[in-house]
KOLPA-294124 format. One record per residue: residue number from 1; residue in one letter; z, y negated, x negated of N, C-alpha, C in turn. Coordinates in steps of 0.05 Angstrom, whole numbers, m for minus. Layout:
! KOLPA-294124
SITE num residuo    nzz    nyy    nxx   cazz   cayy   caxx    czz    cyy    cxx
SITE NUM       A      Z      Y      X      Z      Y      X      Z      Y      X
...
//
This chain:
! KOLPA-294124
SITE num residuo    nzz    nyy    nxx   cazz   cayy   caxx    czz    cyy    cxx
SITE   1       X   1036   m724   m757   1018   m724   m781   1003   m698   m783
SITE   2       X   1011   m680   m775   1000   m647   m773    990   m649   m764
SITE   3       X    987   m659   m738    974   m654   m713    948   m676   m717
SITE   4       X    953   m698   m726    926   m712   m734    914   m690   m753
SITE   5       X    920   m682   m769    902   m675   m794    893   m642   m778
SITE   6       X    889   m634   m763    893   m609   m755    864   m620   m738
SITE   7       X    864   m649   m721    838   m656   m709    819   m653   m732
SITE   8       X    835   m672   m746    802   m681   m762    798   m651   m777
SITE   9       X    805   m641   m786    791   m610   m792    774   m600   m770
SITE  10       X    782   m600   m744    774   m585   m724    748   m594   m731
SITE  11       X    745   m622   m730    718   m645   m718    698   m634   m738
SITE  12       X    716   m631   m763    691   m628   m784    684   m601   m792
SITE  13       X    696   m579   m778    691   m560   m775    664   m553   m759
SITE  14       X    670   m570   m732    654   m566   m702    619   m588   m720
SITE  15       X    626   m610   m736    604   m621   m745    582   m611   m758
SITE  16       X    608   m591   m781    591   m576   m801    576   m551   m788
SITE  17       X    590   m535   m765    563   m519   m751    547   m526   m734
SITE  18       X    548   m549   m722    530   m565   m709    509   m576   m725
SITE  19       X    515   m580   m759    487   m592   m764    475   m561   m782
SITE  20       X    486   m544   m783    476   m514   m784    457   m505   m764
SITE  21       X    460   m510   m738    448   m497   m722    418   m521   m713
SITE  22       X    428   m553   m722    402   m565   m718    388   m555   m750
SITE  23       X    397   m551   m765    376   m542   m784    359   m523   m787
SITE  24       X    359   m501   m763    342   m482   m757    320   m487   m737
SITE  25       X    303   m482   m744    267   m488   m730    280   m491   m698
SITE  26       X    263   m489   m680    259   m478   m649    258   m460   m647
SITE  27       X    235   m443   m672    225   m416   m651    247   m405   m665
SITE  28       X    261   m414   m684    287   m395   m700    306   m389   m672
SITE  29       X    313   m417   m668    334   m417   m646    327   m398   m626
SITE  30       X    300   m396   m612    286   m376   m595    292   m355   m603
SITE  31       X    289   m339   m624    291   m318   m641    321   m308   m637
SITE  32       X    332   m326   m643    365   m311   m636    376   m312   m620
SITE  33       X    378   m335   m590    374   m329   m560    368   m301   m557
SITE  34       X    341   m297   m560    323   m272   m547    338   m244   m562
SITE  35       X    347   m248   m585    352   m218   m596    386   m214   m584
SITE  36       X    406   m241   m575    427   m240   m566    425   m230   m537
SITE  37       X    402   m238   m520    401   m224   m502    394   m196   m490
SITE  38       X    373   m186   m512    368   m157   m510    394   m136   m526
SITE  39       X    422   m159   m537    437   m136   m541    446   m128   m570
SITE  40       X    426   m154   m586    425   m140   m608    455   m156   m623
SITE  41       X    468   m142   m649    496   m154   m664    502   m188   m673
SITE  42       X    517   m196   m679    507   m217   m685    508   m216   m713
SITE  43       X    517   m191   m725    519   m179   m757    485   m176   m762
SITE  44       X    469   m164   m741    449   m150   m754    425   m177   m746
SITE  45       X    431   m199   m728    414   m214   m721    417   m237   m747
SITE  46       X    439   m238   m757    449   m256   m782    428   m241   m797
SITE  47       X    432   m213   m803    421   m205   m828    390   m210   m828
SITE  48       X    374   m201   m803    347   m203   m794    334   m238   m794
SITE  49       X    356   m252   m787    351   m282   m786    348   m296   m819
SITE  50       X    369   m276   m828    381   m293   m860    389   m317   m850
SITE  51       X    409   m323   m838    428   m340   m827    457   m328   m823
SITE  52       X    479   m343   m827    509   m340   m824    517   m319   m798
SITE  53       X    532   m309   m797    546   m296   m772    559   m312   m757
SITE  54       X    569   m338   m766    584   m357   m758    559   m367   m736
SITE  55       X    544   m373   m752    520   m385   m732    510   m371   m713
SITE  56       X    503   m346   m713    495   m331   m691    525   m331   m672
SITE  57       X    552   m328   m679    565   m324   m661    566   m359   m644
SITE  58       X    566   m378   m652    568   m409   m651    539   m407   m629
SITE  59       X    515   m395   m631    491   m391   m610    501   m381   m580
SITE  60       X    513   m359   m590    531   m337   m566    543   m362   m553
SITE  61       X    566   m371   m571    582   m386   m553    574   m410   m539
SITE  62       X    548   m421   m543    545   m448   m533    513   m438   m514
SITE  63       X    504   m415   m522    490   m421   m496    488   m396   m485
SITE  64       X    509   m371   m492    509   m346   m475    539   m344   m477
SITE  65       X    550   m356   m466    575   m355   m462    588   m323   m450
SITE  66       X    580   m323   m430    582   m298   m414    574   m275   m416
SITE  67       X    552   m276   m437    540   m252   m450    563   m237   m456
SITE  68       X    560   m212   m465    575   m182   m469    579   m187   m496
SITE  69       X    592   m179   m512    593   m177   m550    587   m151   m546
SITE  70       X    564   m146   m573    548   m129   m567    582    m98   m581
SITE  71       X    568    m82   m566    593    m54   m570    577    m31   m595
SITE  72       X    563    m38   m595    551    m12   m623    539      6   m602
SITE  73       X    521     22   m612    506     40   m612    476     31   m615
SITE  74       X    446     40   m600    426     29   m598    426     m3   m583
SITE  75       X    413    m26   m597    405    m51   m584    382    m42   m563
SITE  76       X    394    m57   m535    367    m54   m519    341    m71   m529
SITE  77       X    321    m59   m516    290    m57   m525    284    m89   m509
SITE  78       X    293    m86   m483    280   m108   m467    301   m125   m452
SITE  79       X    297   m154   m462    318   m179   m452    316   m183   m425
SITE  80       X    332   m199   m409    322   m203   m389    296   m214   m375
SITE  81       X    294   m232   m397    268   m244   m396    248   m225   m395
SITE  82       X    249   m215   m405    225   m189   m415    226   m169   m385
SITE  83       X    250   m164   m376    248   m160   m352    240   m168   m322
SITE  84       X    243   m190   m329    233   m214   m306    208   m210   m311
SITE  85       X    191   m212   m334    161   m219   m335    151   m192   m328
SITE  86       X    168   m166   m329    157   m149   m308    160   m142   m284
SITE  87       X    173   m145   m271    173   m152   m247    148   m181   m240
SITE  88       X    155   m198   m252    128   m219   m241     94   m203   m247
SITE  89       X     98   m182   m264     68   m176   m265     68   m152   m236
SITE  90       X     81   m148   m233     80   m129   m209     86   m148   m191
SITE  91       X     93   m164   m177     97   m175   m157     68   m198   m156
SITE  92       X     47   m212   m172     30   m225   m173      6   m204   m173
SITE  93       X     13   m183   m181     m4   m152   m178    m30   m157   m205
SITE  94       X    m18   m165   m222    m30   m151   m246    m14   m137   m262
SITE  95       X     m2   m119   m253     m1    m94   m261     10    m83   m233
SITE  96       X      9    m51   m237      9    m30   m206     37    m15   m216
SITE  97       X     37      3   m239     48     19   m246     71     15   m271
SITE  98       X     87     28   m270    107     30   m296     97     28   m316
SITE  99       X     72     47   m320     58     51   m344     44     26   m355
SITE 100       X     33     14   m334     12    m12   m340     42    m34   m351
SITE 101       X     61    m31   m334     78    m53   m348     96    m51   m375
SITE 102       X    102    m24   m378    107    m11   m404     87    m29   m431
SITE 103       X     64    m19   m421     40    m24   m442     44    m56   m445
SITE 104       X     36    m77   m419     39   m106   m418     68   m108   m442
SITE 105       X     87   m107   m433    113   m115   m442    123   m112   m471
SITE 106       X    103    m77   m489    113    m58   m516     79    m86   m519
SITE 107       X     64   m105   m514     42   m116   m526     62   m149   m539
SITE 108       X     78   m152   m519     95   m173   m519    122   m167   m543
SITE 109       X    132   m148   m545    157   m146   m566    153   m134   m587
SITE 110       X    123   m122   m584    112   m102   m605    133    m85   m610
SITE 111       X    143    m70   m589    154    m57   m595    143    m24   m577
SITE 112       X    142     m3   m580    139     13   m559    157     19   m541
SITE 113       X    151     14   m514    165     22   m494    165     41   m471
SITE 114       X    184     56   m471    173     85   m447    178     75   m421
SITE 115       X    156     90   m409    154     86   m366    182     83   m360
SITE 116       X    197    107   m368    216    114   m363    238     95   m362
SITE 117       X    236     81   m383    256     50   m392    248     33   m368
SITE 118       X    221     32   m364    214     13   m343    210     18   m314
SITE 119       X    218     49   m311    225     56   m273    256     43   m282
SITE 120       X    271     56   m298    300     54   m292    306     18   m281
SITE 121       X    292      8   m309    294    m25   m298    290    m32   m268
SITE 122       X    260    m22   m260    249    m32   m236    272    m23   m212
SITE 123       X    287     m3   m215    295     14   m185    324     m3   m189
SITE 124       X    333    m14   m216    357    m30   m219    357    m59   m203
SITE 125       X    331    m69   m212    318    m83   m197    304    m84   m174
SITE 126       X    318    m63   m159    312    m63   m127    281    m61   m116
SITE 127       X    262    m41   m138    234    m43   m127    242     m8   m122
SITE 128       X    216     m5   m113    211     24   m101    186     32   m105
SITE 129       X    180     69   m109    154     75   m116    141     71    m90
SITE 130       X    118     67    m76    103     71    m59     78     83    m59
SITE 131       X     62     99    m41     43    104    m45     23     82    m37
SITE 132       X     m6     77    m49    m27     61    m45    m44     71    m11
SITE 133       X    m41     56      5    m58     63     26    m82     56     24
SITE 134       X   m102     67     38   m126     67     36   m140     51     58
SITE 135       X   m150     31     59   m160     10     74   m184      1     61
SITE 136       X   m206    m13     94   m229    m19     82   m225    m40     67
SITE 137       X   m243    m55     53   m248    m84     44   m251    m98     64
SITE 138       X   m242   m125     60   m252   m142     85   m252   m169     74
SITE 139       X   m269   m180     82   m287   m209     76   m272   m231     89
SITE 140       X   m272   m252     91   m269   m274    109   m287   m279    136
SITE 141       X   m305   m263    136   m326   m256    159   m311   m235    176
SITE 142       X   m302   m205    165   m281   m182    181   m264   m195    186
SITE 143       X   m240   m212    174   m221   m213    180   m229   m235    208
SITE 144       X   m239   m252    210   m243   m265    232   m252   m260    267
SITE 145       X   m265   m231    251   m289   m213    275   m257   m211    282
SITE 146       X   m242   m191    268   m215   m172    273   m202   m186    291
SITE 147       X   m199   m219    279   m171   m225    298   m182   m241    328
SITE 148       X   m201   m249    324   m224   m263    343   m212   m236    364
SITE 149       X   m222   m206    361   m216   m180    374   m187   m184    386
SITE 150       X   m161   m190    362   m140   m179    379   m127   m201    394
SITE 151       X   m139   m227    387   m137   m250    405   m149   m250    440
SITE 152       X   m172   m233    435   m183   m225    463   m171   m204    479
SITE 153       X   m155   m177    463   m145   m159    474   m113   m160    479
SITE 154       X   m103   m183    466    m72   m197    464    m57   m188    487
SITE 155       X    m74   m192    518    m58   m190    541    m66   m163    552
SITE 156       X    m75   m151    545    m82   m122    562    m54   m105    561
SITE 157       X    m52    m92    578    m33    m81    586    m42    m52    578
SITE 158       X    m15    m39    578    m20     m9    575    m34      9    594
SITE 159       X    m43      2    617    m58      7    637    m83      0    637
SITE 160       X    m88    m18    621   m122    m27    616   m127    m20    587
SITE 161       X   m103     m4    573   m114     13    552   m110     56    550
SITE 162       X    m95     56    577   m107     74    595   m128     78    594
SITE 163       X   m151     67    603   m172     70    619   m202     80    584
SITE 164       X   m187     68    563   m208     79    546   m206    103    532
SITE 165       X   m231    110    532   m236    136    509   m247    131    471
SITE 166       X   m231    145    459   m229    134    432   m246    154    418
SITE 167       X   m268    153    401   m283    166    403   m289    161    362
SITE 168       X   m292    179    339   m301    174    311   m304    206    297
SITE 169       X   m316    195    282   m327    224    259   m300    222    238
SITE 170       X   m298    247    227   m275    248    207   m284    272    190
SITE 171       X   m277    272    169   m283    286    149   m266    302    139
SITE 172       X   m266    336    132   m247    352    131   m246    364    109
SITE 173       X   m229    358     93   m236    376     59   m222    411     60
SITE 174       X   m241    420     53   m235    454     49   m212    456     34
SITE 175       X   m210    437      9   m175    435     m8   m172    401     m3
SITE 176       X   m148    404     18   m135    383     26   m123    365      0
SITE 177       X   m145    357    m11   m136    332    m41   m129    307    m28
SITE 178       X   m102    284    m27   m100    265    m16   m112    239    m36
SITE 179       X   m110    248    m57   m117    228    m81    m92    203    m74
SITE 180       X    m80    199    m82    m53    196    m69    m55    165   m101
SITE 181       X    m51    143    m96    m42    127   m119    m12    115   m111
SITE 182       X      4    106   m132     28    102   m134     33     66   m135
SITE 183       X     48     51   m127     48     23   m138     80     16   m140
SITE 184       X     90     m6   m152    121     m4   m145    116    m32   m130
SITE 185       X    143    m26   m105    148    m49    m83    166    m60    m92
SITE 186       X    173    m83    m92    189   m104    m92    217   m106    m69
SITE 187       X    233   m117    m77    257   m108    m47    248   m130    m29
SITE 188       X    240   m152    m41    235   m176    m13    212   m166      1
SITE 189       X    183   m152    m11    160   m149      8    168   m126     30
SITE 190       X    163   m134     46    168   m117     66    141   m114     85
SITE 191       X    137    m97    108    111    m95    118     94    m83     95
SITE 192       X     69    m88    104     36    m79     89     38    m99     68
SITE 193       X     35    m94     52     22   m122     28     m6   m108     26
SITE 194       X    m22   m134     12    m34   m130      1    m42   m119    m25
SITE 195       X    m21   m110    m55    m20    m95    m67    m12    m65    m66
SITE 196       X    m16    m65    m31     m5    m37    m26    m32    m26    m13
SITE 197       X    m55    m43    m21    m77    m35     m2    m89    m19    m20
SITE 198       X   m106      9    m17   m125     11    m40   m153     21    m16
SITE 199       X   m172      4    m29   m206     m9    m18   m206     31    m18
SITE 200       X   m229     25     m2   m238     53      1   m270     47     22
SITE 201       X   m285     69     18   m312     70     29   m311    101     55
SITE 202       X   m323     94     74   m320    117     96   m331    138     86
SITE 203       X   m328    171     89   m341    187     85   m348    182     56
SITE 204       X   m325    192     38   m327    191      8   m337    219     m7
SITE 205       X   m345    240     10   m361    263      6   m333    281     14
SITE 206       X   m349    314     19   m327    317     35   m337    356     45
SITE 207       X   m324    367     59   m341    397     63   m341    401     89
SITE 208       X   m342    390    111   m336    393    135   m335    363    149
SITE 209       X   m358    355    170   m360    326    187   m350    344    210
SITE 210       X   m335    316    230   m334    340    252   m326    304    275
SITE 211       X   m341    306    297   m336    285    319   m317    293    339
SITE 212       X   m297    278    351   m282    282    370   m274    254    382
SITE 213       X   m258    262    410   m257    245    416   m229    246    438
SITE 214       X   m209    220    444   m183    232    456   m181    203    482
SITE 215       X   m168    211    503   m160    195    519   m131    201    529
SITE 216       X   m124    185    548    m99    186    555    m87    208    563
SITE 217       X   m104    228    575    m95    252    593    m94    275    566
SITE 218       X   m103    264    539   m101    286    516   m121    292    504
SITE 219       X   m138    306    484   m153    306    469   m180    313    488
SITE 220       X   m198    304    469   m229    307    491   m240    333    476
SITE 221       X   m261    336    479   m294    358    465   m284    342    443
SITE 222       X   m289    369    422   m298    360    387   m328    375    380
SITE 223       X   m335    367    358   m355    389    357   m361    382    318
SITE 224       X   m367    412    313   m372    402    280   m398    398    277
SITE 225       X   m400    377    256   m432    365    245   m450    383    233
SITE 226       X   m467    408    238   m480    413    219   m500    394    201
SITE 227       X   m509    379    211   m537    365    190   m528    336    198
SITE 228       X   m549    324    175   m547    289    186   m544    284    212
SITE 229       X   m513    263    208   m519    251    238   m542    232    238
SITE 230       X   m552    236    261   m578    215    256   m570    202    294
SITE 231       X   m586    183    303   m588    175    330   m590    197    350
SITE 232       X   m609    222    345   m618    237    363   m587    253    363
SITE 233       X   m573    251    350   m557    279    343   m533    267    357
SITE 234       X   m533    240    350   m502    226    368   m521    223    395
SITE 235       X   m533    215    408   m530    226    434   m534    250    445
SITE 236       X   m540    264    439   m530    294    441   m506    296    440
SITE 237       X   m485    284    421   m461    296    429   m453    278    447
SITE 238       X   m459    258    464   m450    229    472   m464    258    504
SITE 239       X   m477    265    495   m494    285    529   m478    308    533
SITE 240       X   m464    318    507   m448    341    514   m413    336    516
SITE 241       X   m411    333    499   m380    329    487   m366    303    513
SITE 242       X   m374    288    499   m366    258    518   m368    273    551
SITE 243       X   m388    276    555   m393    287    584   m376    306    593
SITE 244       X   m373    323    574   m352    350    579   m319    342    579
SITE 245       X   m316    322    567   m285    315    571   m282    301    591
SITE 246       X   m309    288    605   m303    271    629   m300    300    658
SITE 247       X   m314    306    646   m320    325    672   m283    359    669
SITE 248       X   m278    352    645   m249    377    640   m235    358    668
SITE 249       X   m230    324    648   m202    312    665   m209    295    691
SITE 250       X   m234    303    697   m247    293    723   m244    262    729
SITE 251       X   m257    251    706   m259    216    700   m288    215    702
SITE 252       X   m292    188    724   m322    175    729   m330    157    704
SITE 253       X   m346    159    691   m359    142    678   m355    104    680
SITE 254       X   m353    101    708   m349     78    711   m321     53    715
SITE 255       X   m300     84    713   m265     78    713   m268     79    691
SITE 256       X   m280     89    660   m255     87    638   m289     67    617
SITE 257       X   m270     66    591   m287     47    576   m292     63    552
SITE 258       X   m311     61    542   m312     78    522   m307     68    485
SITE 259       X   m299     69    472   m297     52    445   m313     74    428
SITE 260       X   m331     63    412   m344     74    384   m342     54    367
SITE 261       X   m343     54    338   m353     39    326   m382     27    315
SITE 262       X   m382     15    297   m405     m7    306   m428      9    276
SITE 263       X   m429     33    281   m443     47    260   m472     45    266
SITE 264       X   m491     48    251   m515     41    266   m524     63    289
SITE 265       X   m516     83    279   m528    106    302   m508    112    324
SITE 266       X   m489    100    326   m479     97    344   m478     67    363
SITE 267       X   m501     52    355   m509     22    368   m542     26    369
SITE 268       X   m545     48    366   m581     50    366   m593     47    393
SITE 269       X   m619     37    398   m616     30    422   m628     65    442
SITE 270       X   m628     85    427   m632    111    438   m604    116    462
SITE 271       X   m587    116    436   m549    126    446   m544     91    460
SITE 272       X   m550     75    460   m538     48    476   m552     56    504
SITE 273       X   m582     67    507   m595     73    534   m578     96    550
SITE 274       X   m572    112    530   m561    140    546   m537    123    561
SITE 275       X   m518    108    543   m496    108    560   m490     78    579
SITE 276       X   m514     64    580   m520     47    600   m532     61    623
SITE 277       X   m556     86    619   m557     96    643   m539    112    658
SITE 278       X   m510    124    645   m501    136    651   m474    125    664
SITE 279       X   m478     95    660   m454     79    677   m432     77    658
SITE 280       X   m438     77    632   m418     70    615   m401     46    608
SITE 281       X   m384     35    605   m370      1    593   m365      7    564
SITE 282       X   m387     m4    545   m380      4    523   m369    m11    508
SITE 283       X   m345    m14    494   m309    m28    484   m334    m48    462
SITE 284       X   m336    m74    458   m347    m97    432   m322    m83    414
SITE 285       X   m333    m63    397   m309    m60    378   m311    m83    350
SITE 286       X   m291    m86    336   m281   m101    317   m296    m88    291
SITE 287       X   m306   m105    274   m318    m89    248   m289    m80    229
SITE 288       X   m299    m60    215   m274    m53    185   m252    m53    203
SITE 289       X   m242    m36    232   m223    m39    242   m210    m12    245
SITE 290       X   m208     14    230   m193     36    235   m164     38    244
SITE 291       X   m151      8    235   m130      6    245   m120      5    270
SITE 292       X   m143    m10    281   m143    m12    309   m153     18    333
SITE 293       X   m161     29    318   m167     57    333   m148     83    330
SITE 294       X   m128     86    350   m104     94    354   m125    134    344
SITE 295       X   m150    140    349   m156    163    337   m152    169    307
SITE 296       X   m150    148    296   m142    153    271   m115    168    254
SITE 297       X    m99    159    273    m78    173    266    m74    209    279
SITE 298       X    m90    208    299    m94    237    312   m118    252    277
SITE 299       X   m121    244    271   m141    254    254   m118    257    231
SITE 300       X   m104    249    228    m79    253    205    m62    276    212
SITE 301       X    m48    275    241    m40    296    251    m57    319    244
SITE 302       X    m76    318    252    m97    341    257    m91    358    221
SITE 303       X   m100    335    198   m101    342    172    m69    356    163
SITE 304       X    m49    346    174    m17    348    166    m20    378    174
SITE 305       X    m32    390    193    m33    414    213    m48    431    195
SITE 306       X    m72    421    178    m76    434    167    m73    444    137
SITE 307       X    m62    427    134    m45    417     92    m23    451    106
SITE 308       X    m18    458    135      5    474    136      4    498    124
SITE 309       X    m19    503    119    m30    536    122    m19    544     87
SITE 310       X     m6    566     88     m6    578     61    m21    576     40
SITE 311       X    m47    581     52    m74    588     27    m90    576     41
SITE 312       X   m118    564     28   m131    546     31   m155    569     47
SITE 313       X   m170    552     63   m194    568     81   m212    584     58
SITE 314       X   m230    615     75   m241    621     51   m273    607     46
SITE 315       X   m274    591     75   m309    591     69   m306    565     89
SITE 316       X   m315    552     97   m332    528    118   m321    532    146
SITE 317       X   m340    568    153   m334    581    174   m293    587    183
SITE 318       X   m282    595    166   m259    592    164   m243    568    179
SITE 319       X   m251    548    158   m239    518    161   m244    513    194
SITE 320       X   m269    517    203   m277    511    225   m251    515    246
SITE 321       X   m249    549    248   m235    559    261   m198    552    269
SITE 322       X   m200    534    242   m173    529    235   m167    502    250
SITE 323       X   m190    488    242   m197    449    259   m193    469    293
SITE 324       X   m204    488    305   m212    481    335   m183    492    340
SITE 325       X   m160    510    330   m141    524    327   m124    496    334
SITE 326       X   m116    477    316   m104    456    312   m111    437    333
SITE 327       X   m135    430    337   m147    414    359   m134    420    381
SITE 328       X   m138    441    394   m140    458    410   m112    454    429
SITE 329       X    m92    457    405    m60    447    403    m40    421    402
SITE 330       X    m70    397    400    m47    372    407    m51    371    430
SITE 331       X    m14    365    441    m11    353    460    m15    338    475
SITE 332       X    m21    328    497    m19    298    516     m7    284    500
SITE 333       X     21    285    500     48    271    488     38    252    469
SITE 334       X     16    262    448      9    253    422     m5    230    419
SITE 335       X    m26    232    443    m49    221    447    m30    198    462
SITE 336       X    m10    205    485     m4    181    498     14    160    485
SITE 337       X     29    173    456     38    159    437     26    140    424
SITE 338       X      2    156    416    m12    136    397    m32    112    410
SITE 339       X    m41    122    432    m51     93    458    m33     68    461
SITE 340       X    m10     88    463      6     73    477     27     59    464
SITE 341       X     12     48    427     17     40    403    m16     12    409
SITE 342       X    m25     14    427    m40     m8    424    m29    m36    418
SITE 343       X    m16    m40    446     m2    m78    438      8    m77    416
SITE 344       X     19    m59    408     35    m70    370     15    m68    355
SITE 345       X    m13    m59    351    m34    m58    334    m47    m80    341
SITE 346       X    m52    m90    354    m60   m127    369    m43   m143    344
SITE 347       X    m18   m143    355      2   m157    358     m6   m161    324
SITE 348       X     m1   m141    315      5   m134    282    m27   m152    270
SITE 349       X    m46   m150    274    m69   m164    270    m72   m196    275
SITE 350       X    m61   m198    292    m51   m221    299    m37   m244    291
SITE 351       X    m19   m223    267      9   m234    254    m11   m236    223
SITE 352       X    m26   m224    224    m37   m217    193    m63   m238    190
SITE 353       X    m76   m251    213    m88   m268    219   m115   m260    209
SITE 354       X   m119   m225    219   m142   m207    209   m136   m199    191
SITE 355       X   m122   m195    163   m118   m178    144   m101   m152    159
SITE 356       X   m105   m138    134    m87   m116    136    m62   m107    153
SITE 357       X    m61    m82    169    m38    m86    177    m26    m60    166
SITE 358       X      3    m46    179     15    m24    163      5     m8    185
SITE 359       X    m16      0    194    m28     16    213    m50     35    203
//
């Protein structure tokens, strides 16, 4: 007889907070979910709700079972949810930075929230700062030229990339500023993403142009730009420089291939005559393709060499001395490294089906 009457209490116990908790709205019910998950009492969500404690704890139990009972001190700022939706704005890439998701997230809880709250989240959450690389733009027209390129160069061997000379202008700043942007990575992206790209335009102003050029046996002639390059001025150096590294490592014109890019004064038909009469094979290079030109990274070296120096150059003249100093000093080794990084720069274009690679 105890034991019956002991049910039916239970039943009408379990009835009477069951029709408590349908008597509160949706977004109510939402309301106390969300504040049980960021942490908050179920004393102070009662009091903020103006609803029972019974009922907030009766929420806990039936649909956050597992949840923590909250221990006193400050309630956290941001639920899981609230954490998820930052990470999804960084991973869909509307937003880049802590700060941008800070701002997104303190627009959502109205509440203010510091970067700081939201690195600790992100690195809990297995993202990482990265820096923004700098890559051209590319169209559905580049990306096609690009892979059309590493689809044709797929099978060349390191011996038929031997045989070319890599040849571009680079730009030298008197105070080595990287302009350096930050993004957070995700733990699944791996490789290049595309929110790791940042667009960029060649020759973004600068205090020093300077042409060079490197082959397998080690760096070629450089020479610095005083005035506009114009047509007349690139074959001139295509008559001096080019010529003078053929003639240091005693290479015929008609053994090695030459690569430029597809700039106009370097496709003019002045500099296309010089090096057709001179028995040239000149490389169909790829448009928006720096990746693909293993000098690029010799041009980083070159800058790393010079970020070395204590104090910054005092004048132009200076800097100069410092580029032919550095020049002067890469190795074979370097050059035959970075050639000899061709098939994986194919390969990698290939995989990206013309976009971006981590090159």
């Amino acid at each position: 007889m105890t034991i019956l009457c002991y049910k039916k209490s239970s039943i009408a116990i379990e009835n009477f907070f069951s029709s408590a908790m349908k008597s509160l709205s949706t977004t109510q019910q939402a309301q106390i979910i969300t504040l049980l998950e960021a942490g908050h009492s179920a004393y102070s969500i009662a009091s903020q709700m103006e609803v029972s404690h019974s009922t907030v704890c009766n929420y806990r139990s039936k649909y956050l079972p597992k949840i923590k009972k909250a221990s006193g001190g400050r309630p956290k700022k941001l639920s899981s949810h609230n954490i998820r939706h930052g990470t999804r704005l960084l991973l869909t890439g509307k937003a880049d930075t802590a700060v941008q998701v800070a701002k997104a997230l303190g627009n959502i809880t109205n509440q203010s929230i510091s970067t700081q709250t939201i690195r600790n989240h992100l690195k809990k959450s297995g993202f990482k700062p990265v820096v923004k690389k700098k890559r051209p733009m590319l169209s559905k027209k580049h990306m096609k030229n690009r892979l059309d390129f590493a689809i044709s160069h797929q099978h060349w061997t390191l011996d038929d990339w031997k045989k070319v000379i890599w040849s571009d202008e680079t730009k030298i700043n008197r105070f080595q500023s990287d302009g350096r942007q930050w993004i957070w990575k995700g733990p699944q992206e791996t490789g290049l993403i595309e929110r790791e790209v940042q667009g960029s335009v060649k020759f973004g102003g600068g205090s020093l142009m300077m042409w060079g050029c490197m082959t397998w046996e080690g760096i070629g002639y450089c020479c610095k730009i005083d005035r506009r390059m114009d047509k007349e001025l690139y074959t001139q150096i295509l008559e001096e420089e080019l010529q003078q590294t053929l003639d240091h490592y005693g290479l015929i014109s008609t053994d090695i291939i030459f690569q430029q890019d597809n700039d106009p004064k370097h496709t003019s038909k002045m500099a296309t005559k010089w090096l057709q009469d001179h028995h040239f094979t000149v490389m169909d290079w790829s448009v928006q393709s720096p990746d693909l030109n293993p000098i690029e990274h010799l041009w980083e070296h070159l800058k790393r060499r010079l970020k070395e120096y204590e104090n910054p150059p005092n004048g132009i003249l200076q800097l100069w001395e410092r580029v032919e100093k550095e020049w002067e000093d890469i190795s074979a080794d370097i050059c035959q490294n970075l050639i000899a990084s061709m098939p994986r720069r194919v390969a990698a274009v290939i995989q990206a089906k013309g976009g971006h690679t981590k090159y």
